[in-house]
C-alpha positions as CSV (number, residue, x, y, z in Angstrom):
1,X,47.3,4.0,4.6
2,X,45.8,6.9,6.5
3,X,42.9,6.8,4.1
4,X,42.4,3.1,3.8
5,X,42.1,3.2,7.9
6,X,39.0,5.7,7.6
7,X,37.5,3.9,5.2
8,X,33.7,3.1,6.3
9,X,32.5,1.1,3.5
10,X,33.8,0.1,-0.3
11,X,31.1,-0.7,-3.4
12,X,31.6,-3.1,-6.1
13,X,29.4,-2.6,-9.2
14,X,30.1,-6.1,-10.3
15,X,32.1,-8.9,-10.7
16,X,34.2,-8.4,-13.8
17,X,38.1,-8.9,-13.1
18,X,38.5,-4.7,-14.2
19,X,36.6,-3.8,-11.5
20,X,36.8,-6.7,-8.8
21,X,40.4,-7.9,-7.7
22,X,40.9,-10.1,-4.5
23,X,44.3,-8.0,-4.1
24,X,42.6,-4.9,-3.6
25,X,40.3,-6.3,-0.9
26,X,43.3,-8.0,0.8
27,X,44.8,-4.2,1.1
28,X,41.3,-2.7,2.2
29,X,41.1,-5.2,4.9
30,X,38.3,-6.0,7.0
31,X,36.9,-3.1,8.8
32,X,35.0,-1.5,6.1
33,X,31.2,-3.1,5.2
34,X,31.8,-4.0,1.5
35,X,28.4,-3.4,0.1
36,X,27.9,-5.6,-3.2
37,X,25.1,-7.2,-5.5
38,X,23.6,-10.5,-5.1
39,X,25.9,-13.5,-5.3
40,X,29.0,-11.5,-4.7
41,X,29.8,-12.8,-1.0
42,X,31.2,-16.2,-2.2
43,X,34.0,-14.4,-3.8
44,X,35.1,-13.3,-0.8
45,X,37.7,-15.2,1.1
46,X,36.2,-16.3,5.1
47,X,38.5,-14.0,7.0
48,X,36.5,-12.1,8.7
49,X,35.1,-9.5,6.2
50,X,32.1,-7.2,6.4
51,X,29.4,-8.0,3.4
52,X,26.0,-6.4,2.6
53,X,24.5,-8.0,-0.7
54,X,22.1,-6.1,-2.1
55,X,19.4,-6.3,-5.1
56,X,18.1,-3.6,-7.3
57,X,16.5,-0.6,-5.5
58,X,17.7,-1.5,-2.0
59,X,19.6,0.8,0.2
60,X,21.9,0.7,3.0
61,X,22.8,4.0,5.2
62,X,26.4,4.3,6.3
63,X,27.1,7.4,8.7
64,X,25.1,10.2,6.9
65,X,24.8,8.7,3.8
66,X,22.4,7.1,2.1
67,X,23.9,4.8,-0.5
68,X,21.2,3.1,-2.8
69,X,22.3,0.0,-5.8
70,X,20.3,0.5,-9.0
71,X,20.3,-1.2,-12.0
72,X,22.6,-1.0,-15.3
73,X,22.3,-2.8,-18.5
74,X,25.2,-5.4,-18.2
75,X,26.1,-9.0,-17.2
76,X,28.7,-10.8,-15.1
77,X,30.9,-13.8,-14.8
78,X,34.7,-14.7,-14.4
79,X,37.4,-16.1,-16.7
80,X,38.6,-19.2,-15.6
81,X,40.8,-20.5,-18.6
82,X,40.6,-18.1,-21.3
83,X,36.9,-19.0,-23.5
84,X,35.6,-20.9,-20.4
85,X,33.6,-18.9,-18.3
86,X,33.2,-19.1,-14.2
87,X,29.6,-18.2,-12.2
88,X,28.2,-16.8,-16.0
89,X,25.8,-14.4,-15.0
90,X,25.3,-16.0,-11.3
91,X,26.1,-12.4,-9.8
92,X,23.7,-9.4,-10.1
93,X,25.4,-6.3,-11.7
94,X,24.5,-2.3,-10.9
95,X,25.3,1.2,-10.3
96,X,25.5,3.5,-6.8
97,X,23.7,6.3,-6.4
98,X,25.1,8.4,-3.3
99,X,22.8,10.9,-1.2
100,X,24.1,13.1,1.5
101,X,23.2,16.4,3.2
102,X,21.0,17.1,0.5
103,X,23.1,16.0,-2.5
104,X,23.4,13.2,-5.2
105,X,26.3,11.5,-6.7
106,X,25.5,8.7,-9.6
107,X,28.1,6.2,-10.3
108,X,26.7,3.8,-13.2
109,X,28.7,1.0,-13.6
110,X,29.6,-0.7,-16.3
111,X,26.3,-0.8,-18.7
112,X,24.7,-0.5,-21.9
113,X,22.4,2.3,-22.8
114,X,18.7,1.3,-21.8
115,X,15.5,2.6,-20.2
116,X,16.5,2.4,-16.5
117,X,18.4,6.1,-16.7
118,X,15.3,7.0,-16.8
119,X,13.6,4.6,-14.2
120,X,16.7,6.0,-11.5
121,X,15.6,9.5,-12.6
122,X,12.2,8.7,-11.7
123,X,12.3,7.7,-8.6
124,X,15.2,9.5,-7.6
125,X,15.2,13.4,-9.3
126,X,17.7,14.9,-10.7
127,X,21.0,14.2,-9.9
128,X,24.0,16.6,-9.1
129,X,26.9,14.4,-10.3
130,X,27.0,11.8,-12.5
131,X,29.9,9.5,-13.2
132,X,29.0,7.9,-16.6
133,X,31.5,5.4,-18.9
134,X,32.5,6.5,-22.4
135,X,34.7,3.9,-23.8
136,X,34.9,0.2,-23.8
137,X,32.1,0.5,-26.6
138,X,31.4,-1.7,-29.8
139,X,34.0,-1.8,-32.5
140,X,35.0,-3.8,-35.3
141,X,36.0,-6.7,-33.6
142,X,33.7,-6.6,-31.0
143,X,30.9,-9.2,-31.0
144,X,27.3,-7.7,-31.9
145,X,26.0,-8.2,-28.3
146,X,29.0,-6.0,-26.7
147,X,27.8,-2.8,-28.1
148,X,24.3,-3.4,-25.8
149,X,26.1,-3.5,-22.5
150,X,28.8,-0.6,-22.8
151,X,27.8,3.3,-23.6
152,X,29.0,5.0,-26.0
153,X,30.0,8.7,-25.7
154,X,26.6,9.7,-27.3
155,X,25.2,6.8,-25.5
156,X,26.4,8.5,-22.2
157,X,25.3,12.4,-22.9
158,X,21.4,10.8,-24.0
159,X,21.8,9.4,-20.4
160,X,23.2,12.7,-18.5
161,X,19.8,13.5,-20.2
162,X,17.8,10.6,-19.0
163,X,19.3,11.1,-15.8
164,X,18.9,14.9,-15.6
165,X,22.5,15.4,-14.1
166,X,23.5,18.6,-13.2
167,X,27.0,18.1,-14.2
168,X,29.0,14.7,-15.9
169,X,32.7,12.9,-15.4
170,X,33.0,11.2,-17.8
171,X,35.8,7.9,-17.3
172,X,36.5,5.0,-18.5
173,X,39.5,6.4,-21.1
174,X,43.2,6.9,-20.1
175,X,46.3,5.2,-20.1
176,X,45.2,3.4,-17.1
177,X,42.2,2.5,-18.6
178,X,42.2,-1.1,-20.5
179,X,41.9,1.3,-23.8
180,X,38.6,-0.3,-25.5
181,X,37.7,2.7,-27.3
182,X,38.4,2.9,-31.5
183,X,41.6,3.5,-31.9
184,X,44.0,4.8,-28.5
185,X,43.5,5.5,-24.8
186,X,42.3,8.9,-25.6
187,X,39.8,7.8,-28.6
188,X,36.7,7.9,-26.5
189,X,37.4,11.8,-25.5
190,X,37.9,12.8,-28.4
191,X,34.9,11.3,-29.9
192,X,32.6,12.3,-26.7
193,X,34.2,15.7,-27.6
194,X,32.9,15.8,-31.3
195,X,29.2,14.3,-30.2
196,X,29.1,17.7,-27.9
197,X,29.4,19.7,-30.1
198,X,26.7,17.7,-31.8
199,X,24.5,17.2,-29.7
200,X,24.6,20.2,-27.5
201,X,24.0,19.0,-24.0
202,X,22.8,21.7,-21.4
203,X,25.0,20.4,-18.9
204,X,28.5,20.6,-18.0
205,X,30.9,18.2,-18.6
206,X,33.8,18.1,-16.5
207,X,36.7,16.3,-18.0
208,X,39.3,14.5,-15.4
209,X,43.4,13.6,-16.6
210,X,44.4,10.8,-14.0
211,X,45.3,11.6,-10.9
212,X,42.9,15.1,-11.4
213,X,40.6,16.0,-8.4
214,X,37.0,18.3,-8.7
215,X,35.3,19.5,-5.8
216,X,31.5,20.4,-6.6
């Protein structure tokens, strides 16, 4: 509760039911600015809250902190009865990138591999820490089009690349996680693992158990 009280302002990469549950803004209440992609304020109940929409490549300063939305490769809608689809792609979708007292934090989102690691790179350097999805990734029973909006774990470390990160958390696996990876909750470590030893990236990547804190 203490925590929730100093909370200045909360992000939403987009609109997805994993990512975006009313419940959680009921607890976070209303004195934070919720800062969110276009479209997103209509989901919001009228009680008062806080809302900054933003589009690609804007940015919004909060205390000393300059907090900028850039783009991912994804898509959005909501579920209303299960194969009918709410709002399909009516809200924009992204990624943070965080910069304070001289450093960077990356937070991509959900998305696909595509040229924009690059574009943020380019207009942004490199970055210190990036926070880069692993799992939720194309499998057998996953239609075609699924594999171009979800990285996988090589997906991820030829974007720590892109993205010239100075170090990588990987997430998205776990028992908390919704477990989309081949086989188990874990099945995206291990093969982000085996593609490391691969592929050899320079940088290091810092891997997180739930609950697990890093300080940089």
């Amino acid at each position: 509760e203490d925590k929730l009280a100093q909370t200045d302002a909360v992000v939403y990469s987009h609109i997805h039911y994993d990512h975006f549950n009313k419940a959680d803004i009921a607890e976070l209440g209303t004195k934070p600015e919720y800062l969110v992609p276009l479209g997103f304020a209509e989901h919001f109940p009228n009680r008062g809250y806080t809302i900054k929409e933003m589009a690609w490549y804007t940015s919004k300063n909060v205390g000393k902190t300059s907090i900028h939305f850039v783009p991912a490769h994804h898509f959005s809608n909501r579920i209303w009865v299960p194969y009918l689809y709410e709002d399909d792609n009516a809200t924009l979708w992204g990624g943070w990138l965080f910069e304070s007292e001289g450093k960077t934090l990356f937070f991509a989102g959900d998305t696909g591999y595509s040229p924009h690691f690059k574009d943020i790179k380019a207009r942004f350097g490199e970055i210190d820490v990036c926070l880069l999805p692993i799992a939720s990734y194309f499998s057998e029973t996953s239609p075609k089009w699924y594999r171009k909006v979800h990285t996988t774990p090589e997906d991820a470390i030829v974007a720590a690349q892109d993205l010239g990160c100075k170090a990588v958390v990987p997430w998205g696996y776990g028992n908390a996680s919704w477990m989309m990876g081949d086989k188990t909750s874990h099945s995206a470590l291990f093969r982000l693992m085996k593609m490391k030893q691969q592929l050899d990236p320079a940088m290091p990547w810092v891997i997180l158990n739930e609950g697990e804190k890093v300080s940089f």
